[in-house]
N, C-alpha and C positions, 0 to 999 in steps of 0.2 A: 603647070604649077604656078602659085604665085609667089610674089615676096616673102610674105611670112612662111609660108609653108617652106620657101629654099630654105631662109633663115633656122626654121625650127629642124630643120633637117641638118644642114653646119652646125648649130649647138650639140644637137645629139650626137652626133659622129664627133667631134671634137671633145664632148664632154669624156665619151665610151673610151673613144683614145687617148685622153688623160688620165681615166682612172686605169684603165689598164696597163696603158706604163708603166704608173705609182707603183701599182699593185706587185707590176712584176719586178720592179726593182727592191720589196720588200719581201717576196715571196721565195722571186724567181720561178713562178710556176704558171702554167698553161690558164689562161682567162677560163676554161672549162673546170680548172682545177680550184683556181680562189673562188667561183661560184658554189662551188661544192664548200667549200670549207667555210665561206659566208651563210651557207645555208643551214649547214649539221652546229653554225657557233649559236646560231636563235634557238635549236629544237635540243634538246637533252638525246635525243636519239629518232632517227625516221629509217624506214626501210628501205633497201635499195630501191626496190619498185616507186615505193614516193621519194626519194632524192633522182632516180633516173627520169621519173615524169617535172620534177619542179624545177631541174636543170638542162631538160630537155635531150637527153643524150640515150640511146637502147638501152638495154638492160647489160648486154655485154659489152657496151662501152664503159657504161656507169662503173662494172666491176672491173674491169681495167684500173680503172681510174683510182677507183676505191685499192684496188692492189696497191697501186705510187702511192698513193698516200699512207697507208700502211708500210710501204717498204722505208719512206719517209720517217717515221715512226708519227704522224700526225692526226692518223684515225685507225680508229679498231672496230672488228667488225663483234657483235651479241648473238644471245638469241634472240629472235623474232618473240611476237605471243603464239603461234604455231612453227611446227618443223619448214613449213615452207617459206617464212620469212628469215632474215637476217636484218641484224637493225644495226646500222653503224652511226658510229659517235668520235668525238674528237678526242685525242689526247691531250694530258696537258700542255705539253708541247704541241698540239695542233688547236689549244683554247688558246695561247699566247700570239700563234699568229694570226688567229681572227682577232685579236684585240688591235694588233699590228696593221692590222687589213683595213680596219675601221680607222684609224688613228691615219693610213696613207688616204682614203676617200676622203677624211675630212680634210684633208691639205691641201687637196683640190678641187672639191665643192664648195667648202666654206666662202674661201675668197673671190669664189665668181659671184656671191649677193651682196657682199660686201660695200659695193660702192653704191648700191641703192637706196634707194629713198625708204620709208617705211612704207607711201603709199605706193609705190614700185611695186616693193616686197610683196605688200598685199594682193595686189593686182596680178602681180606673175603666180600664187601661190593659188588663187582662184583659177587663174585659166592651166596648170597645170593638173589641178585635180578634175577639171571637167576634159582634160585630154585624157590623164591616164584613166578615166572612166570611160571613156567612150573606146579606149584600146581591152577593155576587161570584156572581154564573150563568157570568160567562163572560169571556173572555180581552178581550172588548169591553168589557164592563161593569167589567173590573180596569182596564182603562185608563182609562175617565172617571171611574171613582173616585176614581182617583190623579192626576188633571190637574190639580189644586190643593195633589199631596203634593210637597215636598222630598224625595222618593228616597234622597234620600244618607243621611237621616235614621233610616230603618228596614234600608235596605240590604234587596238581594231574600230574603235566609236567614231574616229575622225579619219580612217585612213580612206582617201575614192576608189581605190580599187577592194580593196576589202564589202566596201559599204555596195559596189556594184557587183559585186560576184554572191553577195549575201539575195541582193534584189532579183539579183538574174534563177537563182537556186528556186527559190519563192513565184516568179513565174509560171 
């Protein structure tokens, strides 16, 4: 391995274990669980099948999971568009702590660009989108990547893994 590559590996792992802190000191809940409730606050509702593939967890674990958060009272589960779906969605009380959720990432992202230059900024912002492309294989893999992005942020026209998992479909 070289320098940068230690280096971008220290970031990530320091970054992961800052927000997860955050997180759990505003959630107090399992980093499988704020991913989940990160994921269901961007979608008006997904089925477990797609929340269990975009958080990477089985089907019977997702529904576990899905049960705490219900028992919670933070998500409730629909119906699917057929009997063999169920689509779960957040409560308002589980739409307030995705706001919460979002409000503790930005208390710990924000300030790590903070002290950069704009062409810093620029410079880190270009070689992070040709990293997190070059980690996008696949239309699953753009999903768990972004299960911790604010969406609204990059929007689909600019985001690299969006625009890589679109190119990779089209192959």
């Amino acid at each position: 391995m070289d320098r940068l590559a230690n280096l971008l590996n220290a970031a990530a792992t320091a970054i992961s274990d800052a927000q997860a802190m955050s997180m759990a000191r505003h959630a107090d809940l399992k980093p499988s669980n704020t991913g989940a409730i990160l994921t269901l606050g961007q979608h008006s509702a997904l089925t477990l099948s797609e929340l269990a593939r975009i958080i990477g967890l089985s089907h019977s674990a997702t529904v576990r999971l899905i049960d705490g958060l219900a028992d919670k009272g933070l998500a409730r589960r629909g119906d699917g568009q057929d009997r063999r779906e169920v689509a779960i969605s957040l409560t308002i009380k589980g739409l307030r702590l995705y706001a919460d959720l979002r409000q503790a990432q930005s208390e710990i992202l924000i300030p790590l660009t903070e002290g950069l230059t704009p062409m810093e900024r620029a410079t880190l912002e270009v070689a992070l989108s040709r990293i997190l492309a070059a980690l996008t294989k696949s239309r699953q893999s753009a999903d768990h990547i972004c299960r911790f992005c604010d969406e609204g942020v990059c929007g689909q026209d600019d985001c690299p893994v969006e625009i890589q998992a679109v190119a990779l479909s089209r192959a």
